[in-house]
N, C-alpha and C positions, 0 to 999 in steps of 0.2 A: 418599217411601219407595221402597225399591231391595230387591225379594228377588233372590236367586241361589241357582239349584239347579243343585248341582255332580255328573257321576254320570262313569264312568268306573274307579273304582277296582278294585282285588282283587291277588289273588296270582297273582306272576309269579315265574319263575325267576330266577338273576341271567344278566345279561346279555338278556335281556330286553326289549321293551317297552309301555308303555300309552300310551292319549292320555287325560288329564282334560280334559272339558268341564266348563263354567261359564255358564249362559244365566243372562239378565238379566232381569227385565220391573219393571212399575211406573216411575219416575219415571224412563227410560236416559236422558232428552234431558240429566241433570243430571251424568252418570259423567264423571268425567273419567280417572283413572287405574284399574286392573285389573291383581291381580296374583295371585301363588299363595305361600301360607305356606304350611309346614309344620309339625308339632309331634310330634317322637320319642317314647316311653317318657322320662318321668322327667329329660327336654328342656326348652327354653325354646325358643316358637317364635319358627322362625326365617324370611327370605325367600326365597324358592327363586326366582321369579320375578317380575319386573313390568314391564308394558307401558304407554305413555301414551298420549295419546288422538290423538297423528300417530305412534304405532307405533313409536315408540323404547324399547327395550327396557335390561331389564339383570336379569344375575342372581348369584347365589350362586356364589362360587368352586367351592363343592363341584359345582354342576354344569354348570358353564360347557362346552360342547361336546358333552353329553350331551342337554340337554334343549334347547325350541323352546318358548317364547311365543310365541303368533298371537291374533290379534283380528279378529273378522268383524263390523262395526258393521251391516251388512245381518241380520244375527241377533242381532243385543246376542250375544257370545257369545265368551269368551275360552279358549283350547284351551290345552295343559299338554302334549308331546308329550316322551315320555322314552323315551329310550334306553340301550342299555349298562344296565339297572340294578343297581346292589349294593344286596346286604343291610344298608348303612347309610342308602339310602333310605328304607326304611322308616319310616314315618309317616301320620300324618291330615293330609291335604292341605286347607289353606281355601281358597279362593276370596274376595278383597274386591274392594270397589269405590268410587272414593272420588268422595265428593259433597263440594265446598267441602274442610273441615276435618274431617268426619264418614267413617268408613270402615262400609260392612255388609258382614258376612260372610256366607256358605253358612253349612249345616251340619256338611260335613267330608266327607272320602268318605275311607276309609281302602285302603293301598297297602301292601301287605304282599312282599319281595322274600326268596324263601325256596325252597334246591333242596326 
């Protein structure tokens, strides 16, 4: 078992920005990939971020040069660092974590981008 408590969120202006954290506990020896989905109003969610377990990353056209995936294994602990944000950011940010073939999620921390 893998929880993830994600906190970090709220309202920013656009342009903007926040870091979401994502800490780990329970079974980490097992994580192998960490990453950040998002999910809009009335959206399918979708990946904003993902990093692997030697730190190779990738992410979402929409935010490519904006945002920062990092991973701090000394913390179980995977960061979300955004910048520049627009108001099409906006969404409930997950946090997963994938064990084998199984993914856990946080619970969401929501990120609202709003003059």
């Amino acid at each position: 078992q893998v929880h993830l408590v994600e906190s970090g969120g709220g309202l920013v202006q656009p342009g903007g920005s926040l870091r979401l954290s994502c800490a780990a506990s329970g079974s980490i020896f097992s994580i192998n990939n960490m990453g950040w989905y998002r999910q809009a109003p009335g959206k399918q969610r979708e990946l904003a971020a993902h990093i692997t377990l030697d730190l190779s990353t990738r992410y979402a056209d929409s935010v490519k040069g904006r945002f920062t995936i990092s991973r701090d294994h000394a913390k179980n602990t995977v960061y979300l660092q955004m910048n520049s944000l627009k108001p099409e950011d906006t969404a409930v940010y997950y946090c997963y974590a994938r064990v084998l073939d199984y993914d856990y999620w946080g619970q969401g921390t929501q990120v609202t981008v709003s003059s």
